[in-house]
GUSEBA-166904 format. One record per atom (N, C-alpha, C, O): residue in three letters; x, z, y. Coordinates in steps of 0.05 Angstrom, whole numbers, padded with zeros to 5 digits, always signed. Layout:
BEGIN
ALAXZY ...
//
This chain:
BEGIN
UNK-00071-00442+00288 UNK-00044-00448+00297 UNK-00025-00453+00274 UNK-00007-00470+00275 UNK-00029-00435+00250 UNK-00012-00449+00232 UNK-00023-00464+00205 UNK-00015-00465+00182 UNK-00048-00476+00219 UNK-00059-00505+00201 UNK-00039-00532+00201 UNK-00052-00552+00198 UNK-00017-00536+00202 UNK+00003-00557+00209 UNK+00022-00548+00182 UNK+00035-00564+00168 UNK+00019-00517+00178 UNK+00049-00509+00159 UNK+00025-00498+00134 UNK+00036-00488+00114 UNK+00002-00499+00133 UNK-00017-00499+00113 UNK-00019-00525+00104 UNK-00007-00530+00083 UNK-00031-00542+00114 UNK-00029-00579+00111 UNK-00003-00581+00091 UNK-00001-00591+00068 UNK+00015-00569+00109 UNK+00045-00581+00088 UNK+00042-00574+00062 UNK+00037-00591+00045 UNK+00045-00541+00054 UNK+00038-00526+00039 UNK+00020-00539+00013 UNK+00030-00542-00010 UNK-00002-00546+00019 UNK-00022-00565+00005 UNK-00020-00581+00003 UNK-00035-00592-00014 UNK-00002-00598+00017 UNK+00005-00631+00012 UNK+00039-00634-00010 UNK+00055-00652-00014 UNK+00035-00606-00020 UNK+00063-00601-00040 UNK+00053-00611-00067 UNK+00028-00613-00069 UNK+00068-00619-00089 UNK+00070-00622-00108 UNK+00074-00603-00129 UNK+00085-00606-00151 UNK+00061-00578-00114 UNK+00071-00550-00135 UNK+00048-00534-00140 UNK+00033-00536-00121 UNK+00038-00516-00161 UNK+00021-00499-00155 UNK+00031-00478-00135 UNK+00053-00467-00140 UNK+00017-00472-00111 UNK+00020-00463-00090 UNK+00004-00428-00101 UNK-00018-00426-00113 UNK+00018-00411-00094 UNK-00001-00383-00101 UNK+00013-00367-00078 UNK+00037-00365-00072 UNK-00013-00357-00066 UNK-00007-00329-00042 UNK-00025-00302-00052 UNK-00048-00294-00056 UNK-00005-00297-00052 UNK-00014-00263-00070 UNK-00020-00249-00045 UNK-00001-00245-00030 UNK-00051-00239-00034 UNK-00053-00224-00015 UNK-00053-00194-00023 UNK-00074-00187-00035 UNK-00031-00171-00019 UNK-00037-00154-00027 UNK-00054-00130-00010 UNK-00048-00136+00013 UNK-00066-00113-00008 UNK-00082-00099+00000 UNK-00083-00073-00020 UNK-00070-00071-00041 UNK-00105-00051-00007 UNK-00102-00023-00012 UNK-00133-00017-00017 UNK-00146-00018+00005 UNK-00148-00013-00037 UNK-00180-00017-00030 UNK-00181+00019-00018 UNK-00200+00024-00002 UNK-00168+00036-00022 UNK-00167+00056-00014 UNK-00148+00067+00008 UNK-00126+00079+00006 UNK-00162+00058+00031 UNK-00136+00056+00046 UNK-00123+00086+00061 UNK-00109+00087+00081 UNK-00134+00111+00043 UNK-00119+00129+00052 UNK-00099+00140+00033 UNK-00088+00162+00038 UNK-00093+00123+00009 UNK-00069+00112+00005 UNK-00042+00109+00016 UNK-00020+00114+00007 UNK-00053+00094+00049 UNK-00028+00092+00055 UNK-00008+00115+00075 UNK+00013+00116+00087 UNK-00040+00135+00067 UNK-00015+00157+00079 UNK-00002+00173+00061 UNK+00018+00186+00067 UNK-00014+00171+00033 UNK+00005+00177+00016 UNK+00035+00163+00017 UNK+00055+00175+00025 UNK+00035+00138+00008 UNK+00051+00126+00011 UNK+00068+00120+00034 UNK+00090+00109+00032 UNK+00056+00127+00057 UNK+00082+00126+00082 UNK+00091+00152+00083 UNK+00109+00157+00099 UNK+00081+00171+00067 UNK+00095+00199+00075 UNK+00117+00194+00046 UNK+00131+00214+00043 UNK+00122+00175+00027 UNK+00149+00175+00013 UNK+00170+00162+00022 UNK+00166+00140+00034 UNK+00198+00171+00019 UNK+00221+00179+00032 UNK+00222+00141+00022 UNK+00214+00129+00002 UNK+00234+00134+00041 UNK+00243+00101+00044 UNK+00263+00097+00065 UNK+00267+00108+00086 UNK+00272+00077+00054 UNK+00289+00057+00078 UNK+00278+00055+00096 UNK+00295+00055+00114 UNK+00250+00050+00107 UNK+00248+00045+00132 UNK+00245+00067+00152 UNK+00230+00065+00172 UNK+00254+00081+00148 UNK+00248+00114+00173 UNK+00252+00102+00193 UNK+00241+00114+00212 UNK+00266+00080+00202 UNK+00270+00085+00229 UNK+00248+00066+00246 UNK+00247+00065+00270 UNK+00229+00049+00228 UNK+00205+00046+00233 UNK+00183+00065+00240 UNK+00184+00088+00232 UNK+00164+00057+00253 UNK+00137+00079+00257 UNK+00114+00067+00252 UNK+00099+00054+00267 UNK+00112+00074+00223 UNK+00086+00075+00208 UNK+00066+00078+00210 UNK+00068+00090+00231 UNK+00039+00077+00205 UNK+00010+00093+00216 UNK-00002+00072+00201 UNK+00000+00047+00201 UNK-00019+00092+00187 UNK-00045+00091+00170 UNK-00067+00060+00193 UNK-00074+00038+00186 UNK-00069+00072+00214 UNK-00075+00049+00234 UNK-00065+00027+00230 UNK-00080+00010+00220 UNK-00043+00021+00235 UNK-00031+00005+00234 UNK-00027-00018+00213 UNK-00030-00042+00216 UNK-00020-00005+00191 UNK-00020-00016+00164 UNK-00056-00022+00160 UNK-00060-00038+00141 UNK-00074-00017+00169 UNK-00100-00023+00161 UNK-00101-00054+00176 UNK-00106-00075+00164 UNK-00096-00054+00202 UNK-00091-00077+00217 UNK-00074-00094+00213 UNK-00079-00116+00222 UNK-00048-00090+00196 UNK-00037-00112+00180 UNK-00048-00127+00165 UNK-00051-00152+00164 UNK-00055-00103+00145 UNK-00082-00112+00113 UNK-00099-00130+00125 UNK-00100-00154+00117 UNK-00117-00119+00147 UNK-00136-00146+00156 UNK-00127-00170+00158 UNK-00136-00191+00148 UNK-00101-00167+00177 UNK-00086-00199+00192 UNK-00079-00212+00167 UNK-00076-00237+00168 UNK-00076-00199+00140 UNK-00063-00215+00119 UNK-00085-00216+00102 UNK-00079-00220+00079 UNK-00113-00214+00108 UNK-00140-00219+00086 UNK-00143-00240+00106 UNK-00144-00262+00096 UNK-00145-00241+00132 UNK-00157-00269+00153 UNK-00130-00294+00143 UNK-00138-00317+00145 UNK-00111-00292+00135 UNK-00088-00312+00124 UNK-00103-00326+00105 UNK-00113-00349+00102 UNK-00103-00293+00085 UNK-00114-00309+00063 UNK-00142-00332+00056 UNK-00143-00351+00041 UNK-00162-00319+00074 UNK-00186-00320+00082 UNK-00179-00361+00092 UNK-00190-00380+00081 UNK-00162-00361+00112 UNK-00155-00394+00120 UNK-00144-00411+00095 UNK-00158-00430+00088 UNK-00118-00406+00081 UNK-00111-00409+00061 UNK-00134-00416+00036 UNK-00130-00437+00025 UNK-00155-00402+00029 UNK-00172-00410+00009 UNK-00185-00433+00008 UNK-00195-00445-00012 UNK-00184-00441+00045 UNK-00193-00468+00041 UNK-00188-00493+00033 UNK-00203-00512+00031 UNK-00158-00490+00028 UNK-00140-00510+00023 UNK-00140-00512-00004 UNK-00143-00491-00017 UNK-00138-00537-00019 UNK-00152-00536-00052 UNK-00126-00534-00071 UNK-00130-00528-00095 UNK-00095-00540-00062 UNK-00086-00540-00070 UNK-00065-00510-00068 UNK-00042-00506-00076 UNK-00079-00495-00056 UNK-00062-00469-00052 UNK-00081-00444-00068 UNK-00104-00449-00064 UNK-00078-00425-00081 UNK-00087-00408-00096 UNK-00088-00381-00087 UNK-00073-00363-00096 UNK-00101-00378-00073 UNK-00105-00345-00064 UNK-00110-00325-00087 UNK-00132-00326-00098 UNK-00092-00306-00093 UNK-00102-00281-00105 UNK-00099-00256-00083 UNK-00079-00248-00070 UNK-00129-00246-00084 UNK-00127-00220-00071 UNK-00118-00200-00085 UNK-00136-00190-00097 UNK-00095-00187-00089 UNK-00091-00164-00103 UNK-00090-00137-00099 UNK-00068-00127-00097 UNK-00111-00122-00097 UNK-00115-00093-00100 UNK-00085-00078-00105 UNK-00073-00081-00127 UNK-00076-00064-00088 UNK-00051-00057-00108 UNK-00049-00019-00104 UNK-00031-00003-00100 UNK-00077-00019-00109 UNK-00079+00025-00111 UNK-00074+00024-00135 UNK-00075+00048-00140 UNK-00068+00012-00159 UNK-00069+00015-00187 UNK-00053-00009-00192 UNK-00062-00031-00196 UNK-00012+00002-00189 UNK+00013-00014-00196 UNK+00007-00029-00224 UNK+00018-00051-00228 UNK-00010-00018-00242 UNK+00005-00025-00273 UNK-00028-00052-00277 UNK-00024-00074-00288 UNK-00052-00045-00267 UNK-00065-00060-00262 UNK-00063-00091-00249 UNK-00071-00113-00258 UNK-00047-00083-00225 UNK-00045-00106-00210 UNK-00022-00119-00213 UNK-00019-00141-00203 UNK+00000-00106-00229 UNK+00021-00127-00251 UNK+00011-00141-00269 UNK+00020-00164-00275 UNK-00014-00128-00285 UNK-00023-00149-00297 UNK-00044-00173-00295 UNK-00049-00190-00313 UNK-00054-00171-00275 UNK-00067-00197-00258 UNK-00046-00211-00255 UNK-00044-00231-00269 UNK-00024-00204-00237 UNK-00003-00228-00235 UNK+00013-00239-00252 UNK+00027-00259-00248 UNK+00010-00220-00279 UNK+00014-00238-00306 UNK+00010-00259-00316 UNK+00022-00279-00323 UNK-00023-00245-00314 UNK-00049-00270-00330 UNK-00041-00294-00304 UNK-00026-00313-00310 UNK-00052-00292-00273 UNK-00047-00307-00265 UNK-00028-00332-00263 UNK-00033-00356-00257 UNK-00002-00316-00269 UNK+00017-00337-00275 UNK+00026-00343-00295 UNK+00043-00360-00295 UNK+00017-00328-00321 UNK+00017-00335-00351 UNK+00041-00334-00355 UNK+00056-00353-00359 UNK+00048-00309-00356 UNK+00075-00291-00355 UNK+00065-00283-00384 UNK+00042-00282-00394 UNK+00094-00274-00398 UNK+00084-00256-00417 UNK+00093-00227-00423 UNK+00081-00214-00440 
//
């Protein structure tokens, strides 16, 4: 359904990059939903966020096919790691 706004995407004149981020440890995210944030008045769950992570690896997963769009999967249990992939990747310095 959204092969029409991928087409476009790829039919751009730009390097195209979708940073998929993900958790390879995903009980992680109950660490991380049990710190104090802006979103309290949301309802969180370890569940839930696993079923996001998927819906946004199957994006990425469509996206790869397209030659002019650049999928990085990024691991992000290890912040200082996965800043520096998106360094190198975008040749940051």
């Amino acid at each position: 359904q959204f092969n029409i706004y991928f087409n476009i995407l790829n039919n751009l004149k730009y390097n195209i990059y979708y940073f998929n981020l993900y958790l390879k440890d995903t009980d992680l995210f109950i660490k991380r939903l049990a710190r104090p944030s802006h979103h309290n008045y949301q309802d969180f769950s370890k569940d839930s966020s696993v079923r996001q992570q998927e819906m946004y690896s199957n994006v990425a997963n469509e996206l790869s096919k397209y030659n002019n769009i650049n999928v990085v999967n990024l691991a992000m249990d290890d912040f200082e790691k996965s800043y520096d992939v998106v360094r190198k990747t975008l040749k940051m310095k």
